[in-house]
N, C-alpha and C positions, 0 to 999 in steps of 0.2 A: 773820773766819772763825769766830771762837769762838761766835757769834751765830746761825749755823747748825748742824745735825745733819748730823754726819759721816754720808758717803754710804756706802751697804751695798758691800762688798769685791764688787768686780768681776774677782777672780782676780788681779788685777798691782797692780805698786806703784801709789799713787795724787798727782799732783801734783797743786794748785789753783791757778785763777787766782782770786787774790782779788776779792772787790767790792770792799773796802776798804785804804786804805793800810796796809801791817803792813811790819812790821820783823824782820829773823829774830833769835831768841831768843839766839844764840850770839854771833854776828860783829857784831850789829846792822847790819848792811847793811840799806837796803830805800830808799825802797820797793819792794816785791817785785814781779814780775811773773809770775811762778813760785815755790810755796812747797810744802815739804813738813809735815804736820803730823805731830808726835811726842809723844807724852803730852800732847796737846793745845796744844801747843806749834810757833809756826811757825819752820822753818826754812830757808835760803835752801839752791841747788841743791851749791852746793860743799859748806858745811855740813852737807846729807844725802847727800855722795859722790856724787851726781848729775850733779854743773857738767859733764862731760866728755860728755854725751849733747845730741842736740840735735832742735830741735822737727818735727814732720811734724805740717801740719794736718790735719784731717780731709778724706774726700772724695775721693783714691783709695783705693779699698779693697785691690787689689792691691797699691799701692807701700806701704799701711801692712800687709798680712798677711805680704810678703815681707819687710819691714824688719824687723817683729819676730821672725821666724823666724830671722833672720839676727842679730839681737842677742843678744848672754849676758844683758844688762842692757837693761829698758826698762821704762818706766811711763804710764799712761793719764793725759794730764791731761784735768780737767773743771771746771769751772765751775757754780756755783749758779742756776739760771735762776728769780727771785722769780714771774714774774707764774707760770707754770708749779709753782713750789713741787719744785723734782728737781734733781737735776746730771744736767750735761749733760756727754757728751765735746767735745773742743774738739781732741783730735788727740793725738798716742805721743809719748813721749821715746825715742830710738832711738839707737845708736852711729853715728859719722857715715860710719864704715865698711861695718855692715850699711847705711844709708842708698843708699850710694855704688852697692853690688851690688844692690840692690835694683831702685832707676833703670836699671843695665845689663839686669837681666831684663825690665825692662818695655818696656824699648827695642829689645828683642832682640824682645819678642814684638807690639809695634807694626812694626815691620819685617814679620814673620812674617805679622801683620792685614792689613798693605797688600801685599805678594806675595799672599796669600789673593784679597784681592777685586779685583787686577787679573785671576788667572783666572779667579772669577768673571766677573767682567765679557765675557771672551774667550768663557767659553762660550755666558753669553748672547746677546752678539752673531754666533754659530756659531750659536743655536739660532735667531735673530731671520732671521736670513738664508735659515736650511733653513724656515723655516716661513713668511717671506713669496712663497719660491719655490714651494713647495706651494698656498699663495693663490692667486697668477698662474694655476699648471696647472691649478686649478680653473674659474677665471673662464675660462681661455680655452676649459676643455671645455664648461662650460654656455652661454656665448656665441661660438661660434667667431667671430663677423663680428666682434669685439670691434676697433676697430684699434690696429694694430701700435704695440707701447710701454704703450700704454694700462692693459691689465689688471698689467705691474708697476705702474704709477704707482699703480693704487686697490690692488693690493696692499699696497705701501708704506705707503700713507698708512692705509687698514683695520687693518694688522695693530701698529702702532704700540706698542711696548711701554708701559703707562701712560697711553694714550691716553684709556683708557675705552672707543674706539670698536669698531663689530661684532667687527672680527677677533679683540679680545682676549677677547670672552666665553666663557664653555663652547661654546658654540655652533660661534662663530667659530673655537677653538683646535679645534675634530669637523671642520669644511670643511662643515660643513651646509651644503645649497644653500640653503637660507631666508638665510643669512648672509650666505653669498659674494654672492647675488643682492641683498638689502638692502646690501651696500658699493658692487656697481656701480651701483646705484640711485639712492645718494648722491652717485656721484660726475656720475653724468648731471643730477640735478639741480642741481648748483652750475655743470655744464659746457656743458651740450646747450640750457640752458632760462634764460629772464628770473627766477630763482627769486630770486637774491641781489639783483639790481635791485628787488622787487618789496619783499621784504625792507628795504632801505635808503630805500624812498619809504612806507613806514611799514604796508605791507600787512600784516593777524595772519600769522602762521605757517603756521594753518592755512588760512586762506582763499589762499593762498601756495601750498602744498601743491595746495588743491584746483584753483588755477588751471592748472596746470603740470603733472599727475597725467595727462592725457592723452599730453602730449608727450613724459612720462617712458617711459609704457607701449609708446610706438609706436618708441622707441627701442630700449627693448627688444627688442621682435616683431624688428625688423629686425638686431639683434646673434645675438640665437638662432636664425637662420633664414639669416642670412648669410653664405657660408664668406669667412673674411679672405682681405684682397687680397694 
């Protein structure tokens, strides 16, 4: 450690993890794996009244901000990083008490997280439900002849949370008829028509499209024009 510059005070006590073997100046214990320096001098954790603290890596930031809040006594250790030329933190010395409470509030507020996003969750599926039911009432006003079942099923499948698909767009979430109408579109094409056969025997997409775009159309005419049975 002597072979480096002492790192700039970062407000708490400072522990190192050595690069090299050292031995504490007092007790001669070591090699060290934890050392405190004191007039330039290493010394091991008991030897700087430390021993009774113990280690918290880095990397939660809440169980290390709540553990030192909750300690009388802690200190930052850190480590010399060569290819970087800096010390680096490596994680707090903390009483194993504040430790202790610390995990309880974290655990307390993980509890807290997962109660949170189960209702989350509820309301979504509450709003996933009100809003594919509004889909349906749409399709079935723009297309009355639609049949029975039918317009939940492209509902469903349209308004798909994550889907990507019409229903979730701006568009799709207004009931825009250009939307609602492009979902039942889709679904008469993969249902009414050879689109997916044509598709699988290696036909383009669009040439696919343009084959089928008739029979899509005339399915249509007759869903909007038809009162359901």
């Amino acid at each position: 450690m002597a072979s480096t510059p002492t790192p700039p005070p970062l407000g708490a006590l400072l522990v190192f993890q050595p690069l090299k073997r050292r031995h504490c100046a007092d007790c001669r214990g070591g090699p060290l794996s934890l050392l405190v320096l004191e007039e330039g001098a290493p010394r091991c954790l008991d030897c700087a009244d430390l021993g009774h603290l113990v280690f918290l890596p880095r990397g939660d930031a809440a169980l290390t901000r709540r553990s030192r809040e909750a300690s009388a006594l802690w200190a930052v250790v850190v480590r010399f990083n060569r290819r970087r030329g800096r010390y680096e933190r490596q994680g707090v010395l903390v009483e194993e008490a504040a430790l202790a409470l610390a995990e309880e509030r974290c655990l307390a507020d993980a509890e807290a997280r997962r109660r949170r996003r189960v209702r989350d969750a509820r309301r979504r599926a509450a709003e996933d439900v009100r809003f594919t039911e509004a889909f349906a009432r749409e399709i079935r006003r723009l297309f009355p002849g639609c049949p029975a079942g039918r317009a939940e099923t492209v509902a469903a499948h349209a308004a798909m949370r994550g889907s990507g698909r019409v229903g979730r767009s701006a568009a799709g979430r207004a009931l825009s008829p250009d939307a609602v109408a492009a979902a039942v579109r889709a679904s008469i094409r993969h249902t009414e028509t050879p689109y997916d056969q044509l598709l699988m025997n290696g036909v383009p997409r669009s040439e696919a499209r343009r084959r089928i775009a008739e029979s899509v159309e005339t399915v249509l005419r007759e869903w909007r024009l038809r009162e359901a049975a």
